[in-house]
The first five atom37 places (N, CA, C, CB, O) and aatype in JSON, in Angstrom:
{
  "aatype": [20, 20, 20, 20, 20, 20, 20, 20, 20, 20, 20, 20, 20, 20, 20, 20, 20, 20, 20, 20, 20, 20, 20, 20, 20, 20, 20, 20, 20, 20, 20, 20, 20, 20, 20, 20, 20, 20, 20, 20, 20, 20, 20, 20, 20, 20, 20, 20, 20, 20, 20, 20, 20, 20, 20, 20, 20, 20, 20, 20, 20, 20, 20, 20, 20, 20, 20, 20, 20, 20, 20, 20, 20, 20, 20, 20, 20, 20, 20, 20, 20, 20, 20, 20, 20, 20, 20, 20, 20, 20, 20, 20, 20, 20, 20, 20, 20, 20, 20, 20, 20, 20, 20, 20, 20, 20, 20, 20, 20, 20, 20, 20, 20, 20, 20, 20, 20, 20, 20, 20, 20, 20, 20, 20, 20, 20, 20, 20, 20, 20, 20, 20, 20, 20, 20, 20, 20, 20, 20, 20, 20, 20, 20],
  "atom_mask": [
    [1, 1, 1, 1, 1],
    [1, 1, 1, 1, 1],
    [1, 1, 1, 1, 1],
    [1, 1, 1, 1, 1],
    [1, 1, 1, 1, 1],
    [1, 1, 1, 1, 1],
    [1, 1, 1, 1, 1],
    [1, 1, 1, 1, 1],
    [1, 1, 1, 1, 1],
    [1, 1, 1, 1, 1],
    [1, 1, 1, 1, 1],
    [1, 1, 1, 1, 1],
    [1, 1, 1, 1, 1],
    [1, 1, 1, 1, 1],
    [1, 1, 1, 1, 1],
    [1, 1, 1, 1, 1],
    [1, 1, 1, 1, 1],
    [1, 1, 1, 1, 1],
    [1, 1, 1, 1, 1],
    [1, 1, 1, 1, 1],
    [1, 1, 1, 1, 1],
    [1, 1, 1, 1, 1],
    [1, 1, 1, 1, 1],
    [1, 1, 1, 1, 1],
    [1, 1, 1, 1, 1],
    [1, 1, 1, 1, 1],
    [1, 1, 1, 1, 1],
    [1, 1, 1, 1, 1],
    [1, 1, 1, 1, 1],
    [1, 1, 1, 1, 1],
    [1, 1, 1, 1, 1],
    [1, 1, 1, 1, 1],
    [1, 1, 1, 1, 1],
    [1, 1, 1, 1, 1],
    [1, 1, 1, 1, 1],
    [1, 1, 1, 1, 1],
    [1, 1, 1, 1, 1],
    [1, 1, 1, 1, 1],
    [1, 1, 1, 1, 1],
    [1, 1, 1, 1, 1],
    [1, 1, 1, 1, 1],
    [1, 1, 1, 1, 1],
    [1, 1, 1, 1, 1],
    [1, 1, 1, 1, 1],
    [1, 1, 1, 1, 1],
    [1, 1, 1, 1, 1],
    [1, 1, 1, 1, 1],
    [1, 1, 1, 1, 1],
    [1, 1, 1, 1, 1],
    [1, 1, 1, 1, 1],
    [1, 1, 1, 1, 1],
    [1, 1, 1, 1, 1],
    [1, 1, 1, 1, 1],
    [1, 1, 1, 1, 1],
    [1, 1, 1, 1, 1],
    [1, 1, 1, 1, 1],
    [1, 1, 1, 1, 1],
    [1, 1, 1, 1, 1],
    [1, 1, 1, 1, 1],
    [1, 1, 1, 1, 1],
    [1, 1, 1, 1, 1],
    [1, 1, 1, 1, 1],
    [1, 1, 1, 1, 1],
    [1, 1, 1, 1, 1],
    [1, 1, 1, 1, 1],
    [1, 1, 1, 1, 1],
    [1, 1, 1, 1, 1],
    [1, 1, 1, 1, 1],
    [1, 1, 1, 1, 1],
    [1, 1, 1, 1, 1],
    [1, 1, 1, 1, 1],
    [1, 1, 1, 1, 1],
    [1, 1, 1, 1, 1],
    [1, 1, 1, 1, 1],
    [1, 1, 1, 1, 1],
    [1, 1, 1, 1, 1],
    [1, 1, 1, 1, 1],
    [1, 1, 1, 1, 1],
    [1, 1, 1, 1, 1],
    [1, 1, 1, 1, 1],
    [1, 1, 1, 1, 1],
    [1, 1, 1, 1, 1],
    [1, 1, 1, 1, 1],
    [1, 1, 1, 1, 1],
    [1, 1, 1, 1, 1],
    [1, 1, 1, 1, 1],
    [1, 1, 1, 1, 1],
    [1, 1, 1, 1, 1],
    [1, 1, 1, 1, 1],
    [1, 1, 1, 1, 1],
    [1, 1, 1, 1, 1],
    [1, 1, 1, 1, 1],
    [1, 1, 1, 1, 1],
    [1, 1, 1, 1, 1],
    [1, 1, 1, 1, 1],
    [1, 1, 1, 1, 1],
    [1, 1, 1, 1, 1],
    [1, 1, 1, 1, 1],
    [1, 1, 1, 1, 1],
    [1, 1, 1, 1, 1],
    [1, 1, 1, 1, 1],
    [1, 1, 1, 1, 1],
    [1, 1, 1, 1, 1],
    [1, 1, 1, 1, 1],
    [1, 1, 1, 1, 1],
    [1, 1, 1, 1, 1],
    [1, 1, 1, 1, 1],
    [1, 1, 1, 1, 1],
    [1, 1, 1, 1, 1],
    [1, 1, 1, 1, 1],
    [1, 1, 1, 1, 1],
    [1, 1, 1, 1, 1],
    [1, 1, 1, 1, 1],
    [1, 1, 1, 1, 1],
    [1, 1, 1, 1, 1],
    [1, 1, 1, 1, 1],
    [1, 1, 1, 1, 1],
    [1, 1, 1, 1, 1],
    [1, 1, 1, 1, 1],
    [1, 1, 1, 1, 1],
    [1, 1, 1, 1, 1],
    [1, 1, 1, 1, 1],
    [1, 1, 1, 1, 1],
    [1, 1, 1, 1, 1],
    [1, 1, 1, 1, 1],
    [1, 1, 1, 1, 1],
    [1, 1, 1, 1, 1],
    [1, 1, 1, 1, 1],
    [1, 1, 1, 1, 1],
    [1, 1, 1, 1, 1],
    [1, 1, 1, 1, 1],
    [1, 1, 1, 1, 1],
    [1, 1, 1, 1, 1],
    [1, 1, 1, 1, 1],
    [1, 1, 1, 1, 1],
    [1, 1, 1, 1, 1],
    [1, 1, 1, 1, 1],
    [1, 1, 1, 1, 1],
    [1, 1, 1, 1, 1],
    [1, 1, 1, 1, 1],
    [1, 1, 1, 1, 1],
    [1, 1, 1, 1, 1],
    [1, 1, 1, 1, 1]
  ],
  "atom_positions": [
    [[0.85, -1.18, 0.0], [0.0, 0.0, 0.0], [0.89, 1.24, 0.0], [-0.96, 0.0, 1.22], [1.77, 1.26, 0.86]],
    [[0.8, 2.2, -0.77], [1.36, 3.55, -0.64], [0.74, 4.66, -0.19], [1.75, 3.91, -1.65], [-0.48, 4.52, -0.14]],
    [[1.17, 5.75, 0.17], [0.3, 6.91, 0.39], [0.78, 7.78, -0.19], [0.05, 7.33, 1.6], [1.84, 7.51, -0.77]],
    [[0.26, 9.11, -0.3], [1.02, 10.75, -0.62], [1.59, 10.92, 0.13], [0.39, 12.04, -0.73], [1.31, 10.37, 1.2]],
    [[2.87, 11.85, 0.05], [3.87, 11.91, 1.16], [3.09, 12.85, 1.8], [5.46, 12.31, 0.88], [1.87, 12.94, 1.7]],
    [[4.01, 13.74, 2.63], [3.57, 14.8, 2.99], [3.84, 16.11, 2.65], [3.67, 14.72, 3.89], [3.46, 17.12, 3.25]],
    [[4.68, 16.03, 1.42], [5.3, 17.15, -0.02], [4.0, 17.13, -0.21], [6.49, 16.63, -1.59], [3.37, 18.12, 0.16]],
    [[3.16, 15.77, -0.96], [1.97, 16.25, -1.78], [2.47, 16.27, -3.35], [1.47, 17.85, -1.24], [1.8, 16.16, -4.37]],
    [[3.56, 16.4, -3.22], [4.29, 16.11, -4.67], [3.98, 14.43, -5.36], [6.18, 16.3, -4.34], [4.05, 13.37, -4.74]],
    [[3.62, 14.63, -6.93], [3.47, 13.56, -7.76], [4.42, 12.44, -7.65], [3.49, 14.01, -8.97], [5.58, 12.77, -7.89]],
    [[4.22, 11.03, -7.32], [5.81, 10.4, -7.24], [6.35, 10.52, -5.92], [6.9, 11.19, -8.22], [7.49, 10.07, -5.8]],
    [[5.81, 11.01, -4.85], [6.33, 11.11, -3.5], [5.52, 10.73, -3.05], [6.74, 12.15, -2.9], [4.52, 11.4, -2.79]],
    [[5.76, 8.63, -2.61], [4.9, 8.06, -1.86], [5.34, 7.29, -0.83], [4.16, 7.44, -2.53], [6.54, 7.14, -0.6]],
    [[4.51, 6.82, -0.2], [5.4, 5.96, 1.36], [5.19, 4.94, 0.83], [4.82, 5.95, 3.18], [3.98, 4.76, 0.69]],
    [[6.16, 3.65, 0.21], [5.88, 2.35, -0.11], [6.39, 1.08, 1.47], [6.89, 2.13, -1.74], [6.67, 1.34, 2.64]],
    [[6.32, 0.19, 0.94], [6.97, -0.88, 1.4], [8.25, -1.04, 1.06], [6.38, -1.88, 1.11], [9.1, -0.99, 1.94]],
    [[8.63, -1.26, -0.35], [9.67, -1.52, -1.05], [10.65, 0.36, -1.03], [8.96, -2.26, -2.76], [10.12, 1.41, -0.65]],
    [[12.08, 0.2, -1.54], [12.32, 1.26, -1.65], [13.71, 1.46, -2.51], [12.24, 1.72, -0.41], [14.37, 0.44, -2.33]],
    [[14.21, 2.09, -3.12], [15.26, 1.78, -4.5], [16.67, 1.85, -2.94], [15.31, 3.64, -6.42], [16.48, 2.69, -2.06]],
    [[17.93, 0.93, -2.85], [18.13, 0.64, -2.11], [19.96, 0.89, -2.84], [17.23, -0.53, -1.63], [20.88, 1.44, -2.23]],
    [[20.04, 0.32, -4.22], [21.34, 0.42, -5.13], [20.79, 0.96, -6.58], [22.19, -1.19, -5.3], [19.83, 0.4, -7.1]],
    [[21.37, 1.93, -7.12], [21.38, 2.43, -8.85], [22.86, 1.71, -9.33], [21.44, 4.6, -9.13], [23.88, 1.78, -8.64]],
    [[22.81, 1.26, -10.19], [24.06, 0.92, -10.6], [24.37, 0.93, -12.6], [24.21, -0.66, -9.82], [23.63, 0.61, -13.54]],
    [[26.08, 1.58, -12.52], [25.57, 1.68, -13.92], [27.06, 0.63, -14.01], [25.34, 3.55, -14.91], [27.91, 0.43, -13.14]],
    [[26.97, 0.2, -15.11], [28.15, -1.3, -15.7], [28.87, -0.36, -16.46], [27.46, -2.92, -16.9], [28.3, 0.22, -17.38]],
    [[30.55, -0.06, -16.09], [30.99, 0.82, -16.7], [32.46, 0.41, -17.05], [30.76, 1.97, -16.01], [33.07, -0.17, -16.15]],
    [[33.17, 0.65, -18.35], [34.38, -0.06, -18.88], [35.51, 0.24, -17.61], [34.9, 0.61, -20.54], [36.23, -0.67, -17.2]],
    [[35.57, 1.74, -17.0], [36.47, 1.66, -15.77], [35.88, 2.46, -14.54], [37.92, 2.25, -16.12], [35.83, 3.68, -14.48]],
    [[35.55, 1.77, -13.79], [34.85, 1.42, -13.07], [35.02, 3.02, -12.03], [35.23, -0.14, -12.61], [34.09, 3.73, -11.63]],
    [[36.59, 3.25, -11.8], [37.41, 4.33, -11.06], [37.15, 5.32, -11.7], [38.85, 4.22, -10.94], [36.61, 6.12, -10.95]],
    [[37.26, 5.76, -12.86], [37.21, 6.63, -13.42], [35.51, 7.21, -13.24], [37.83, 6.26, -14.67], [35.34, 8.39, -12.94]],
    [[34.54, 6.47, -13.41], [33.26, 7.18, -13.97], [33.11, 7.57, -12.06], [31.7, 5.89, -15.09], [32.99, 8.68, -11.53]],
    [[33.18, 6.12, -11.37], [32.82, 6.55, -10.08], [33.64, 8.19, -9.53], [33.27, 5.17, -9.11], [33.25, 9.18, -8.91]],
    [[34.75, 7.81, -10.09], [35.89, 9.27, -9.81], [34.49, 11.04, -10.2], [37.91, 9.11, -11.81], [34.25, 12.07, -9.58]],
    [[34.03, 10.48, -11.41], [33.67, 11.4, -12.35], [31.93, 11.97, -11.12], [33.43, 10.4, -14.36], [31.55, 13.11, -10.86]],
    [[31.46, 10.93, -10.77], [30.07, 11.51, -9.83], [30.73, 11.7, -9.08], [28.77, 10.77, -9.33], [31.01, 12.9, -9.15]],
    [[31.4, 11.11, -8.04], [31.83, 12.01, -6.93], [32.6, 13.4, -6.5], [32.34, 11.37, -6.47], [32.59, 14.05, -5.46]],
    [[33.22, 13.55, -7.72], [33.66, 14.63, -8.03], [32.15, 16.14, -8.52], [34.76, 14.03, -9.28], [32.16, 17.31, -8.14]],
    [[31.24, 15.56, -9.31], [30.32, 16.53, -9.54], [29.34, 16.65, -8.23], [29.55, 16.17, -10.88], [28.71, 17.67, -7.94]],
    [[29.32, 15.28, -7.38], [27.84, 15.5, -6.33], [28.82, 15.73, -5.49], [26.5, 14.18, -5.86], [28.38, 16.55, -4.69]],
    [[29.86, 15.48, -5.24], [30.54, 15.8, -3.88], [30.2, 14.31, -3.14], [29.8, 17.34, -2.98], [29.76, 14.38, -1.99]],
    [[30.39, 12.92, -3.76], [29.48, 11.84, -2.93], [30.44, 11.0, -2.22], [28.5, 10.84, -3.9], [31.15, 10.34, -2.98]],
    [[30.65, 10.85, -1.06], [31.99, 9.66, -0.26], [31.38, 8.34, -0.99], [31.95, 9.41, 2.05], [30.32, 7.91, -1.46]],
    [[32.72, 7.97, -0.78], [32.48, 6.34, -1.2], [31.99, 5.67, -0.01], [33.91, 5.5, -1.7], [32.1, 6.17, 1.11]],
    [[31.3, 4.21, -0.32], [31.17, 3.41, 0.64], [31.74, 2.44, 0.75], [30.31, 3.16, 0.78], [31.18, 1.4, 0.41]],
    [[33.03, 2.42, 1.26], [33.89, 1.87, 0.85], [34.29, -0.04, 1.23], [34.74, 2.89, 1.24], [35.17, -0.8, 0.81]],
    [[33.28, -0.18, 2.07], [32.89, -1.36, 2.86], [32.26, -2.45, 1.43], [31.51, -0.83, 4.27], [32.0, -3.64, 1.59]],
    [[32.13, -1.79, 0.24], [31.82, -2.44, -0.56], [32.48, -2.5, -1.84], [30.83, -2.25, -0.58], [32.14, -3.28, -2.73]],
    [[33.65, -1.46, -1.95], [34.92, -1.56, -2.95], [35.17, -3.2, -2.78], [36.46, -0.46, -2.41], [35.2, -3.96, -1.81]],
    [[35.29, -3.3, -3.77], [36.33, -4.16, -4.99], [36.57, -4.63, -5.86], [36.7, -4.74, -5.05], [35.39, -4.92, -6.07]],
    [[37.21, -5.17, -6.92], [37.9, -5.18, -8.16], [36.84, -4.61, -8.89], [38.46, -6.56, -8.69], [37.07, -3.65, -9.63]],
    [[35.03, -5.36, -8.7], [34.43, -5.07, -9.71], [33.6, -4.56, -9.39], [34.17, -5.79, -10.41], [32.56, -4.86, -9.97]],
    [[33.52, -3.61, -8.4], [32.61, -2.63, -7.63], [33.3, -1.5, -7.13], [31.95, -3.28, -6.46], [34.37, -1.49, -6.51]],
    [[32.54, -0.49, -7.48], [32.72, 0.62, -6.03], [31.67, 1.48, -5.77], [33.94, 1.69, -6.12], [31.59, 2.5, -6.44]],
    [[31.04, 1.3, -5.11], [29.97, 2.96, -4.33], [29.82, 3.44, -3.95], [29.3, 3.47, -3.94], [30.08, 3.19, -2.77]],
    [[29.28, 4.67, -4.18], [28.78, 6.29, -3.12], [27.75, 6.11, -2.6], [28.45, 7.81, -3.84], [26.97, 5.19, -2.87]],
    [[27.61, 6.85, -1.87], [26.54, 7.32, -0.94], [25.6, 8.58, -1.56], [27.29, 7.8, 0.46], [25.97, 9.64, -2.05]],
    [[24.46, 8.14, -1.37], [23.16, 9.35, -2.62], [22.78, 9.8, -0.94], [21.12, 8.25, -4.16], [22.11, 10.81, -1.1]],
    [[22.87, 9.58, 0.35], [21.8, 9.64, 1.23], [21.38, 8.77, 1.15], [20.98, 10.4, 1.23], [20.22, 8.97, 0.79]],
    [[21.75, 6.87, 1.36], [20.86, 6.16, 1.68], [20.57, 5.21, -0.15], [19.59, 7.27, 2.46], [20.65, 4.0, -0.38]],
    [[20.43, 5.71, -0.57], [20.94, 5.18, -2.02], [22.32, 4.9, -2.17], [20.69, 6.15, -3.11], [23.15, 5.75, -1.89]],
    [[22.6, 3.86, -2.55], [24.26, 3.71, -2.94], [24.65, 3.65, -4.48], [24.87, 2.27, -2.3], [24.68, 2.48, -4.85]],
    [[25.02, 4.73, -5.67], [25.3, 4.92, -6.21], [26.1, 3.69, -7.16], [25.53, 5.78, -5.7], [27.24, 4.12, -6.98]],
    [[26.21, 3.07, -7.61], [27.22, 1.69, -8.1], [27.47, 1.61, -9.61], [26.47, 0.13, -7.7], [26.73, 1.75, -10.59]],
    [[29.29, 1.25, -9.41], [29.66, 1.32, -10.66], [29.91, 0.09, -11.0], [30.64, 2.15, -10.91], [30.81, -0.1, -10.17]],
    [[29.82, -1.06, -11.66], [30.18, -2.65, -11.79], [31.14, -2.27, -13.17], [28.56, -3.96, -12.1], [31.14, -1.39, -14.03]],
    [[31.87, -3.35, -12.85], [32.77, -3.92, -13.74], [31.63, -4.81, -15.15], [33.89, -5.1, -12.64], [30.47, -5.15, -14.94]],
    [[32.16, -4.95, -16.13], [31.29, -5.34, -17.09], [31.08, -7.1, -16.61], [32.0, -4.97, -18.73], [30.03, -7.74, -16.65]],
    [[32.18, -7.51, -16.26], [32.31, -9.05, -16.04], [30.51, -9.04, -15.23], [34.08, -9.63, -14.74], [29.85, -10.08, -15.18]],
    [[30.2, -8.27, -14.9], [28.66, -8.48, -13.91], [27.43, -9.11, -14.8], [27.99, -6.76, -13.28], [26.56, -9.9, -14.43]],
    [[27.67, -8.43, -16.24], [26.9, -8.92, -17.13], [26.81, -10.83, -16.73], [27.63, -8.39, -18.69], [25.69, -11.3, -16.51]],
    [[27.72, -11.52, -16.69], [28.13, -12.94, -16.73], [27.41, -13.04, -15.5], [29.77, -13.42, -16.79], [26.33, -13.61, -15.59]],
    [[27.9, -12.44, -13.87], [27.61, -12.86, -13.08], [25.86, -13.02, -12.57], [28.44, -12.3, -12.5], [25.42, -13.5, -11.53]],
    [[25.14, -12.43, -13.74], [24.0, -11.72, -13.29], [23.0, -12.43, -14.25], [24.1, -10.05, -13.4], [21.78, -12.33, -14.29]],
    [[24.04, -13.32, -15.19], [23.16, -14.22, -15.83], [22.25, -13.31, -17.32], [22.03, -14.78, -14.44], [21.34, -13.66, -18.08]],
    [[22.88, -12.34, -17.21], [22.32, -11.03, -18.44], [23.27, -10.76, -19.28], [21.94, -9.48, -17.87], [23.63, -9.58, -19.33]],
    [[23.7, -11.43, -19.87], [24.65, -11.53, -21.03], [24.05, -10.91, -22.45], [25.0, -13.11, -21.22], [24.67, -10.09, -23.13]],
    [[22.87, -11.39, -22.74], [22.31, -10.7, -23.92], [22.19, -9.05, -23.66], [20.82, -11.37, -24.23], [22.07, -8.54, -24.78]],
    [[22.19, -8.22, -22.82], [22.03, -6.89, -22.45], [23.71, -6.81, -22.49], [21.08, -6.54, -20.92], [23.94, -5.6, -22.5]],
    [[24.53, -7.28, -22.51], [25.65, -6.91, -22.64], [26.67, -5.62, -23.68], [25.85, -7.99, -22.77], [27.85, -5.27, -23.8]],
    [[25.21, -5.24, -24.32], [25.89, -3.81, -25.9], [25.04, -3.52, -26.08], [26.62, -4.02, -27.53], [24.52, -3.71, -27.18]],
    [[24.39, -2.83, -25.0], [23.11, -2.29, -25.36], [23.68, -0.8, -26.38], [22.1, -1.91, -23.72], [24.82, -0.33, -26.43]],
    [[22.77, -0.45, -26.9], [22.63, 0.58, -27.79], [21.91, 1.1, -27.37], [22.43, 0.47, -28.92], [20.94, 0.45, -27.01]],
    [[21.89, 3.05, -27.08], [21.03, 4.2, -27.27], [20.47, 3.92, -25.27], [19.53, 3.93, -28.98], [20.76, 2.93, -24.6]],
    [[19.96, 4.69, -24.96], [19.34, 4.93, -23.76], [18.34, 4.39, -23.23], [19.08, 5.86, -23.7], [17.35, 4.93, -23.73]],
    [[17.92, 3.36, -22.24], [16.94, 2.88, -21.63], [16.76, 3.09, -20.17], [16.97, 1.73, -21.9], [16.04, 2.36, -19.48]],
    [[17.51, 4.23, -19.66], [17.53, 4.45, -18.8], [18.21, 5.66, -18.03], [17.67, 3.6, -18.64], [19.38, 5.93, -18.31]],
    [[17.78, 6.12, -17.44], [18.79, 7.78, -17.36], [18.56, 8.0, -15.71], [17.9, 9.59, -18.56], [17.37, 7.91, -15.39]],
    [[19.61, 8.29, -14.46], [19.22, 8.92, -13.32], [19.15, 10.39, -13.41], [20.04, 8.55, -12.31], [19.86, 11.23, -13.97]],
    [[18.07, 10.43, -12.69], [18.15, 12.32, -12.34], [18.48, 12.49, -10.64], [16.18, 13.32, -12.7], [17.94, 11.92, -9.69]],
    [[19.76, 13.68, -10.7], [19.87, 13.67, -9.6], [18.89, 15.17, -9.1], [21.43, 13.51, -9.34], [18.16, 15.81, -9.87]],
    [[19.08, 15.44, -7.83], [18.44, 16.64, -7.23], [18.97, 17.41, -6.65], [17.65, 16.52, -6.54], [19.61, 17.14, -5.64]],
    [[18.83, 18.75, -7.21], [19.42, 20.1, -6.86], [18.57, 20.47, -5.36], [19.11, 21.35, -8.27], [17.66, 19.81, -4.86]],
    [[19.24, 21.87, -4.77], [18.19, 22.53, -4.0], [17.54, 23.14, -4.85], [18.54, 23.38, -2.99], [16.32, 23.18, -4.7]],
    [[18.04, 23.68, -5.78], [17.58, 25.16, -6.8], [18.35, 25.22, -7.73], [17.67, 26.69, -6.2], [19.43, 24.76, -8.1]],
    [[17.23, 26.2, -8.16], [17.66, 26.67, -10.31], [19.22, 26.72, -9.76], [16.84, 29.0, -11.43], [19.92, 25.72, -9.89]],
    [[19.54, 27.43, -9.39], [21.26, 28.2, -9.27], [21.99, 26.99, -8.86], [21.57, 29.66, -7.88], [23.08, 26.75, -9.37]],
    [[21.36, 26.04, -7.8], [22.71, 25.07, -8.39], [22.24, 23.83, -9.41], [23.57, 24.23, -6.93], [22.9, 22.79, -9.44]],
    [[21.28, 23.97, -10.07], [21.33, 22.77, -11.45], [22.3, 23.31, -11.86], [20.11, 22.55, -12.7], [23.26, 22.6, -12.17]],
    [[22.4, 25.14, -12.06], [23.18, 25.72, -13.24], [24.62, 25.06, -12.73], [23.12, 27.63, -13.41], [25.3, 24.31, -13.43]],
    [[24.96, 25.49, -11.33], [26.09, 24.97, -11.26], [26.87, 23.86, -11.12], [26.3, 25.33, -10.8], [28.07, 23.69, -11.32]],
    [[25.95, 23.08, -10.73], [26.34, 21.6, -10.95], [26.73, 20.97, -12.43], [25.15, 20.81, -10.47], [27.57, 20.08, -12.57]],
    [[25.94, 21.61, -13.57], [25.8, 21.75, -14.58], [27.42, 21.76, -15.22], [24.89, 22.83, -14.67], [28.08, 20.9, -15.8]],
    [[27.69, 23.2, -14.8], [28.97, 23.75, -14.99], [29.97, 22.43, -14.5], [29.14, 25.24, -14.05], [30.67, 21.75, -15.25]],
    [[29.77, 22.26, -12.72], [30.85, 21.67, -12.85], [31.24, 20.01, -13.54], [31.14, 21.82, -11.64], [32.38, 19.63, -13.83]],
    [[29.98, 19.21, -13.69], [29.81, 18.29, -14.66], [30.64, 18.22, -16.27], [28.44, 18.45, -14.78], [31.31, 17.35, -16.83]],
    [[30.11, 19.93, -16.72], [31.2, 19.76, -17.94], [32.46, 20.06, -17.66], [30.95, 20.57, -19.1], [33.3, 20.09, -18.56]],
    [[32.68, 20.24, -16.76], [34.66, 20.85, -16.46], [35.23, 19.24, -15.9], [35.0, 22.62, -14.54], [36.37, 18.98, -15.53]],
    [[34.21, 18.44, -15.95], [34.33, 17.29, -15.22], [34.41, 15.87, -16.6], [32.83, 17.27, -14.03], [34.76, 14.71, -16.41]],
    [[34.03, 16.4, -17.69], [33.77, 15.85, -18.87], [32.82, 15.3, -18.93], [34.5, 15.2, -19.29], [32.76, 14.08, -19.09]],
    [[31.67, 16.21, -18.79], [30.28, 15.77, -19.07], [30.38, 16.47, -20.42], [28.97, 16.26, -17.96], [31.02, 17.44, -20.81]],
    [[29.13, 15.28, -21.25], [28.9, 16.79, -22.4], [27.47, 17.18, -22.18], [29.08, 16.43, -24.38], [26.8, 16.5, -21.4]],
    [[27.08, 17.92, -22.62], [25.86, 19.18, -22.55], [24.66, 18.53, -23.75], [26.66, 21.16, -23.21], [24.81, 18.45, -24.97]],
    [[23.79, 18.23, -23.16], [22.93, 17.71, -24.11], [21.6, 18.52, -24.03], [22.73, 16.2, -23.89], [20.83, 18.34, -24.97]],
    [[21.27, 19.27, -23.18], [20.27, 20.23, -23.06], [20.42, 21.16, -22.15], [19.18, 19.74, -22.86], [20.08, 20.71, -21.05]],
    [[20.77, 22.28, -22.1], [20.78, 23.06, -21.34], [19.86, 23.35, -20.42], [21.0, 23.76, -21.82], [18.7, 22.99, -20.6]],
    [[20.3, 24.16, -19.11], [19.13, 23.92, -18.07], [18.02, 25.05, -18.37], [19.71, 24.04, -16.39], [18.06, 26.26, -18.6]],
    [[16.84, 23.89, -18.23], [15.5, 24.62, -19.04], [14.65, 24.68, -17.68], [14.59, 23.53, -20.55], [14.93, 24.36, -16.52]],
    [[13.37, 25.28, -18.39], [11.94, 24.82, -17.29], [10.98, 23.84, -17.96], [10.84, 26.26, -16.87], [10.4, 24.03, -19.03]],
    [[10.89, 22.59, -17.04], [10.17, 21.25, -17.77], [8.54, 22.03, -18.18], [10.0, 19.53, -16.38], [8.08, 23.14, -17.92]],
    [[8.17, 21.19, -18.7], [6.68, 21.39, -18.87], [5.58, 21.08, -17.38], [6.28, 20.26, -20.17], [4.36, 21.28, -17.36]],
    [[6.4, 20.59, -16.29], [5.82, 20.1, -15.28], [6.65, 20.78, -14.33], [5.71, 18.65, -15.22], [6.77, 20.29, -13.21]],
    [[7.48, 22.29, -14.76], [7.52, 23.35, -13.66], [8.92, 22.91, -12.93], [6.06, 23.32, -12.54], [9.07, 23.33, -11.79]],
    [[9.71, 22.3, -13.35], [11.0, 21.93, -12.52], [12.04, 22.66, -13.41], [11.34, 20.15, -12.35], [11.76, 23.25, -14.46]],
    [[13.53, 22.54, -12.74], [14.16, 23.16, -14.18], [15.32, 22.18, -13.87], [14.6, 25.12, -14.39], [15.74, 21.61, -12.87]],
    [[15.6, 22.24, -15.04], [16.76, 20.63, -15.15], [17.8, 20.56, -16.28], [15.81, 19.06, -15.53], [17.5, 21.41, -17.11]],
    [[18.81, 19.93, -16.6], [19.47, 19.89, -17.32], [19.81, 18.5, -17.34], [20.23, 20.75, -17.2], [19.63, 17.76, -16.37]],
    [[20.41, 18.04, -18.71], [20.33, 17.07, -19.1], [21.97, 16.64, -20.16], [18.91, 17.19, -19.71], [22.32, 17.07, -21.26]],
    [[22.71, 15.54, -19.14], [24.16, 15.76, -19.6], [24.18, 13.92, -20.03], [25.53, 16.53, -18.06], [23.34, 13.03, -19.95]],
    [[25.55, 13.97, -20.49], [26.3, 12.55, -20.7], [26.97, 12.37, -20.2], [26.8, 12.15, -21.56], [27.93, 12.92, -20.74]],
    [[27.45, 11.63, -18.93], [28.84, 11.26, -18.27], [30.18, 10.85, -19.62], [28.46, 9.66, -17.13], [30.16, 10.86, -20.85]],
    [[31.08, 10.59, -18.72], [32.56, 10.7, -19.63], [32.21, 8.71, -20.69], [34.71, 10.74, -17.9], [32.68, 8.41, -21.78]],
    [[31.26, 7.8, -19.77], [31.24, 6.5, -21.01], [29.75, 6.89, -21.91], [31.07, 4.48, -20.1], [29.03, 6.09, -22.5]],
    [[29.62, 8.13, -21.8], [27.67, 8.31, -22.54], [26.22, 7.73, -21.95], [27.54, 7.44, -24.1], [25.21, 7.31, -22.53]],
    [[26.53, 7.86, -20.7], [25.02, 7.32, -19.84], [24.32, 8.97, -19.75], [25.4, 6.4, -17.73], [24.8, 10.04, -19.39]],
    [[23.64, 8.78, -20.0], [22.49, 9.98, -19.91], [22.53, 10.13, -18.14], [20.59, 9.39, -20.7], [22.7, 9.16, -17.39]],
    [[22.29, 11.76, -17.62], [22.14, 11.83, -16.36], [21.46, 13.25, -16.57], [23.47, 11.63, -15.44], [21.72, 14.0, -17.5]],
    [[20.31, 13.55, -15.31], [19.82, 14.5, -15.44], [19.94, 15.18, -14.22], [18.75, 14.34, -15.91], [19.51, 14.52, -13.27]],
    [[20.54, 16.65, -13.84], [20.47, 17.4, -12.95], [19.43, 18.35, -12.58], [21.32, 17.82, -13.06], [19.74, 19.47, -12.99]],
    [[17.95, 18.34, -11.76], [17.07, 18.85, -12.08], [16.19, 19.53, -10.2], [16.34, 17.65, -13.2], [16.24, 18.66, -9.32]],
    [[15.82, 20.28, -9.97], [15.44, 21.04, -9.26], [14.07, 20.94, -9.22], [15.91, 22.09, -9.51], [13.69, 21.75, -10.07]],
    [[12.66, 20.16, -8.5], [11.67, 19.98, -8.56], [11.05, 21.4, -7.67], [11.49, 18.57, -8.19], [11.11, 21.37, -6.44]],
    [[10.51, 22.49, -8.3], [9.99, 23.63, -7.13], [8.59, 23.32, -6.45], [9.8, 25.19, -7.85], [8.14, 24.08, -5.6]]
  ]
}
């Protein structure tokens, strides 16, 4: 059973279940993890480093970068080259002023710029980048 939070906001509900790991399968593993923690400012958790892992801390979300070998371990071998986008995280600003700047520091970080920070049609304002292996990520400010 879910409820409305107490935002009242669309998508803000009290479940049972709750997203617990995001993880993206990435050729070097150091580098991309290097690349978010450097733009969110995120510590590692480091109780779970190794060879083919490493993760941050979202607040309770743990951020995760796998080694490709995971494809094998996970029994998902056919998803192994995927093509084009099926999936994108958005992270969360306080405000317009820091999407912009997060924004900024993302591309000094080797993000590239795939939409500049706009106002959605549903009143948020967000921007919309590529990390350094091309995973779509969105930096966005819900008012």
């Amino acid at each position: 059973m879910s409820q409305t939070s107490e935002t009242g906001r669309p998508g803000r509900t009290t479940t049972t279940a709750s997203l617990s790991l995001a993880s993206y399968v990435a050729t070097d593993i150091e580098a991309l993890s290097s690349f978010y923690a450097a733009v969110f400012d995120l510590p590692e958790v480091t109780e779970l480093r190794s060879d083919i892992f490493v993760g941050l801390d979202l607040g309770g979300v743990t951020l995760g970068f796998s080694a490709p070998v995971v494809y094998e371990m996970l029994s998902i071998e056919p998803w192994a080259n995927p093509k084009g986008t099926s999936q994108y995280l958005t992270f969360e600003a306080a405000t317009d002023e820091e999407v912009t700047r997060l924004t900024a520091v993302a591309m000094e970080q080797g993000a590239e710029l795939r939409h500049q920070p706009y106002e959605t049609y549903y009143g948020a304002f967000q921007s919309v980048l590529a990390d350094p292996e091309g995973n779509i990520f969105r930096i966005n400010h819900f008012r």
